[in-house]
Structures are given as structure tokens and as C-alpha cells.
LOROSE-163922 format. One line per 5 residues: number of its first residue (from 1); for each residue x, y, z of N, C-alpha, C, O. Coordinates in steps of 0.02 Angstrom, whole numbers, plus 50000, padded with zeros to 5 digits. Example, Ala and Ser with C-alpha at 12.3 -4.5 7.8 and 13.67 -1.06 7.14 Angstrom:
2
1) 50660/49716/50390/50615/49775/50390/50660/49835/50390/50712/49834/50423 ~ 50642/49888/50354/50684/49947/50357/50645/50002/50394/50670/50057/50402
END
This chain:
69
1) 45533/41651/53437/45592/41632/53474/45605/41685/53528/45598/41745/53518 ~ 45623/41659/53584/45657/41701/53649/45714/41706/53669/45740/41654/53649 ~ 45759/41740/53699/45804/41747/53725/45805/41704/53765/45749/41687/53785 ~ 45861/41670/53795/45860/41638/53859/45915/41652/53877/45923/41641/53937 ~ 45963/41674/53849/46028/41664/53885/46087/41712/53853/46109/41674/53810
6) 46119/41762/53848/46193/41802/53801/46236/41752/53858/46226/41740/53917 ~ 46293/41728/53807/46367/41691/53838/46408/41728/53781/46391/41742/53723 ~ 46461/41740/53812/46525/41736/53785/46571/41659/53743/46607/41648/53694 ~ 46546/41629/53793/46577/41544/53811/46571/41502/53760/46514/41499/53739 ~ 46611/41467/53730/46567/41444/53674/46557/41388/53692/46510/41355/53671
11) 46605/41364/53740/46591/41293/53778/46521/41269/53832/46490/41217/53837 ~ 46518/41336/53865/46455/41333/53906/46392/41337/53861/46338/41325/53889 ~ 46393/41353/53797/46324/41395/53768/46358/41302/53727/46361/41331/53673 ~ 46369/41270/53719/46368/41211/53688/46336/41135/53732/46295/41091/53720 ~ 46386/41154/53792/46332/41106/53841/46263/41133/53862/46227/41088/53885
16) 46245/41178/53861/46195/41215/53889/46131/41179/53827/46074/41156/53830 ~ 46179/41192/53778/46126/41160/53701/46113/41102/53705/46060/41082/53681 ~ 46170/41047/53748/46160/40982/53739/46121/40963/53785/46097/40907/53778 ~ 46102/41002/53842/46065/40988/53899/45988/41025/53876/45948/41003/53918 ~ 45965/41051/53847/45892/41076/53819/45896/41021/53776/45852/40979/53790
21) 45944/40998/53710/45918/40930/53687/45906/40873/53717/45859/40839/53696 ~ 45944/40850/53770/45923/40815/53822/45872/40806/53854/45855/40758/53888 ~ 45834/40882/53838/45752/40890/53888/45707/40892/53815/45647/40905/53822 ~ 45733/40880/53744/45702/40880/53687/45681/40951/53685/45639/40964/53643 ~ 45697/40989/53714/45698/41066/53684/45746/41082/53631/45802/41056/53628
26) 45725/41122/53591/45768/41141/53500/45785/41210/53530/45745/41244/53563 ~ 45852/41227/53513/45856/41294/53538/45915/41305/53457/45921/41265/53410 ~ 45949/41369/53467/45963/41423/53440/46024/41455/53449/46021/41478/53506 ~ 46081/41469/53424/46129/41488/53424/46145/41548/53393/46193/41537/53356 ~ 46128/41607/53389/46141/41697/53380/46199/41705/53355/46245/41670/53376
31) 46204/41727/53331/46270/41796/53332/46341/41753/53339/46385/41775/53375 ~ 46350/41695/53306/46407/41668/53307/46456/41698/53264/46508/41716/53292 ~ 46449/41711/53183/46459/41741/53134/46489/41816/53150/46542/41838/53129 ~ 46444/41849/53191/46494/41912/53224/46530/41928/53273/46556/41982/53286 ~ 46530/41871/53307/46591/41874/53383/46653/41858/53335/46708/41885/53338
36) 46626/41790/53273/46699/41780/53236/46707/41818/53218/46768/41825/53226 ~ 46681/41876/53182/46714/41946/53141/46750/41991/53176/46788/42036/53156 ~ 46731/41971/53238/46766/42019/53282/46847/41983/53307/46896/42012/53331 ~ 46841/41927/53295/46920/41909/53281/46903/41865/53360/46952/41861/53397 ~ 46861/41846/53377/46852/41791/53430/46873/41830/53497/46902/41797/53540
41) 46861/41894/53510/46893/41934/53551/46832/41918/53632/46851/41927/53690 ~ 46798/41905/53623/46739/41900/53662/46704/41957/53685/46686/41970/53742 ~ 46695/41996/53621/46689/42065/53653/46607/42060/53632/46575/42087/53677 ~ 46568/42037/53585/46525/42035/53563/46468/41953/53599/46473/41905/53561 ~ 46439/41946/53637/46414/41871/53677/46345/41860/53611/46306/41897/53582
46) 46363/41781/53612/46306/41765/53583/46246/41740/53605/46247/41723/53664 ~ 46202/41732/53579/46139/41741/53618/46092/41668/53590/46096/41654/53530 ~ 46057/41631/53628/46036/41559/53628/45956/41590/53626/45936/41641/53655 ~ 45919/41544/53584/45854/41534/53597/45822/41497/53585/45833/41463/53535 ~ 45765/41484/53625/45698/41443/53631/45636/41464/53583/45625/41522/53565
51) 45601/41414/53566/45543/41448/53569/45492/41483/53621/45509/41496/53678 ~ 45443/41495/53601/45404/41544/53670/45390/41483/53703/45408/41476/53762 ~ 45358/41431/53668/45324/41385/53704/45380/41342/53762/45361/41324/53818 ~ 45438/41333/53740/45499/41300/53787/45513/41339/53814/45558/41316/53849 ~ 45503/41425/53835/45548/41464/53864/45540/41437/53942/45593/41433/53973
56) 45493/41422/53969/45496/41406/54046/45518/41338/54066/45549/41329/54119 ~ 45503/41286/54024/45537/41214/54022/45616/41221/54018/45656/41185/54048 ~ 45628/41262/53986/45713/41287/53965/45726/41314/54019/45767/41286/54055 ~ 45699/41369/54038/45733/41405/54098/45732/41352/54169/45775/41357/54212 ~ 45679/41305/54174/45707/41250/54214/45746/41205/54207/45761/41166/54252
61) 45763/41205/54167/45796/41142/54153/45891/41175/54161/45941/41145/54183 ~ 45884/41229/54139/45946/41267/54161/45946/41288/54230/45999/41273/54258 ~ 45911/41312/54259/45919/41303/54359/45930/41247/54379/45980/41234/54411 ~ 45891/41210/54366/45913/41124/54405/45981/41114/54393/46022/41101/54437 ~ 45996/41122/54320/46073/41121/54312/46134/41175/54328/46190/41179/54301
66) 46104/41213/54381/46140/41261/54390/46177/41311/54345/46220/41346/54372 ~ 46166/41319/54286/46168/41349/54239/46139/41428/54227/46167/41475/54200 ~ 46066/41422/54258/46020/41484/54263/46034/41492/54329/46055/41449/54367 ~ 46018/41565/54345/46011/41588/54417/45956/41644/54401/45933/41679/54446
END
């Protein structure tokens, strides 16, 4: 698995998920469990991933959608 993306957002890192399922990419949701421990403060961003093999299909599919830069 790769990194593709740390958000704070939980809204953006949710459409962001629904748009890689959309391209049938399976991705990954990090560190949800400890931003909540931290009392939802947004001090801690959680982090999304791909596999290796989707990491460049993913990272396009998030530019087209203006999402990646």
C-alpha cells in the first residue's frame, strides 16, 4: 500500500474514496481512530491509500478531478 494523499477533511477524503471506487480502485482510510482520540481537533490528518499497482491510475484520476495537484 501507498500513500496518496494526508487530509484533515473527512468529507473530502470520503468523496475522494468514492471517486477511486468509481475508477474501481480499492483504497484505504489511516489513522481515523487517532484524529478521534484526539477529540476530532484536526490536529492529527489521516492518510488514504492505494495499492502500488493503482498508485498512478489514482493519482490520475484525482488531477482530472481536481483533487491532486
Amino acid at each position: 500500500m501507498r500513500e496518496l494523499l494526508r487530509s484533515q477533511d473527512p468529507v473530502r477524503l470520503s468523496f475522494i474514496t468514492a471517486l477511486l471506487a468509481d475508477a474501481g480502485i480499492d483504497s484505504l482510510i489511516l489513522d481515523t481512530h487517532s484524529s478521534i482520540m484526539q477529540g476530532s481537533l484536526g490536529i492529527l490528518p489521516q492518510r488514504l491509500v492505494v495499492a502500488e499497482d493503482d498508485l498512478e491510475q489514482a493519482r490520475r484520476v484525482l488531477t482530472e478531478a481536481g483533487e491532486l495537484f
